[in-house]
C-alpha positions, 0 to 999 in steps of 0.5 A: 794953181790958184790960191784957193783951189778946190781941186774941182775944175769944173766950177773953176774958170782959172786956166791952170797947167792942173787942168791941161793934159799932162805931157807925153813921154813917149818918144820917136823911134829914129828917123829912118825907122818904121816899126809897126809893132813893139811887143816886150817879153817881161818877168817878174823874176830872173831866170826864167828863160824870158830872153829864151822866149824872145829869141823863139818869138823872134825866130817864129815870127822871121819864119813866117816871112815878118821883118823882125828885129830884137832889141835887148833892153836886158843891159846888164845881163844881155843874152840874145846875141850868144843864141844867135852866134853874134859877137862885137864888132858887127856893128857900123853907123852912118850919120842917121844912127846905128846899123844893126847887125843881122842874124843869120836868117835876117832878124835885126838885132841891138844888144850891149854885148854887140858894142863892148870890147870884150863881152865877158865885161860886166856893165856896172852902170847906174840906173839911169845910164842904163835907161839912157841906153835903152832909149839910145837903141830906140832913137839911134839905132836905124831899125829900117821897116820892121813889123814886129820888133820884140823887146828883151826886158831885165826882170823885175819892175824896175828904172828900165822897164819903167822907161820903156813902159813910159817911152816906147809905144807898146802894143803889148806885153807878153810875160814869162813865167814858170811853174813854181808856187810862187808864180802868181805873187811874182806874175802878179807884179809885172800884171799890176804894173803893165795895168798901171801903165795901160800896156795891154797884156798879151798872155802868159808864157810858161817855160820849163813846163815839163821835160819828155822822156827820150824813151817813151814820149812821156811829158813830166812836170817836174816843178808840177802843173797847173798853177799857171793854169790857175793864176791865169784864169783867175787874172783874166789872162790868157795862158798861150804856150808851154814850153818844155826844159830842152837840152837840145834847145840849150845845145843849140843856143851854146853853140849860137845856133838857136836857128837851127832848131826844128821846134816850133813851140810858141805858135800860139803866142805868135798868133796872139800878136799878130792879132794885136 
């Protein structure tokens, strides 16, 4: 920069590194790897069923006939591949990278838990050892042809999601949120950030929207209704599904067998990424 710098390139004729782009920060997906489309499912907060939302995404978009793949950025607390009954030790490699295991109906799946010893271990790594992971699933793992790969982010707006906002090119994200008042002050944090990044935002998922009665059919809110509603019209985004609190759905992904679910509760946002 010169000494006397303006700041206004336009009267300038010095051809300082200022005036140049800056760098992309994104990086290659691995060699062997064709991923079409990357969409991350982020929340503002912890538990709210995000990784629950990506499982069904997942399984949604494999039942209509898409090569899918999951890759669980959610290091320190990694969910995916209890739902989906994968243990350690299904994972091989070759010289090009990684081999993902597969679910029982096809969907490719990367996860932490996958490669430890013993899943009930805690991964108390720092910051950037768990960003370098995420990047590792990225780079080193060979995904093949995938359509549309999902990725399971940690909550919050933190070293992780920064990295991957940065470093994987995203077509979109969908955010996951629930009922409660606070809503759109949480919400509203992952929105900011997806817009400072220039992510587009896909829409909004609300979990544990309500429970229906065994009885009678009869939805009912328990942590109420219409927030969601509210903060999305009032942001611009669109609201695509309701998800309801489901002990069948929890049964089943205790027991790893989140596949064999009937329901089909996220058509909507199914369709909002295909369109991307």
């Amino acid at each position: 920069m010169a000494e006397n710098c303006t700041h206004d390139c336009s009267t300038c004729g010095v051809d300082c590194p200022s005036k140049n782009a800056p760098e992309s920060l994104l990086r290659p997906v691995n060699a062997e790897s064709r991923v079409k489309k990357a969409i991350a499912v982020v929340s503002g907060k912890g538990g709210v069923g995000k990784s629950m939302v990506t499982s069904l995404l997942a399984l949604t978009e494999r039942r209509r006939g898409k090569n899918v793949a999951i890759m669980d950025a959610d290091i320190t607390g990694p969910s995916i591949p209890r739902a989906f009954g994968m243990h350690a030790g299904g994972v091989d490699g070759d010289e090009g990278g990684i081999i993902p295991p597969e679910t029982a109906t096809g969907i490719k799946v990367m996860s932490v838990n996958l490669l430890l010893d013993d899943e009930s271990s805690p991964v108390v790594w720092r910051g950037p050892v768990i960003s370098g992971t995420v990047l590792q699933f990225w780079e080193d793992v060979i995904w093949g042809d995938v359509d549309v790969m999902f990725i399971d982010m940690p909550p919050g707006t933190g070293d992780v999601p920064l990295t991957i906002f940065q470093s994987i090119k995203l077509d979109g994200i969908i955010i996951v949120t629930s009922p409660q008042e606070l809503v759109s002050m949480i919400v509203s944090k992952a929105v900011n950030m997806a817009k400072m990044m220039n992510i587009p935002v896909i829409g909004l998922v609300e979990n544990m929207s309500y429970v229906e009665c065994p009885d009678c059919g009869r939805k009912i809110h328990i942590f109420g209704e219409g927030r969601t509603e509210a903060y999305a019209a009032e942001a611009g985004i669109p609201l695509l599904d309701k998800m309801p609190i489901s002990p069948e759905l929890a049964r089943l992904c205790d027991a790893g067998k989140l596949e064999l679910t009937p329901h089909e509760w996220l058509l909507n946002t199914a369709d909002a990424v295909e369109r991307v």
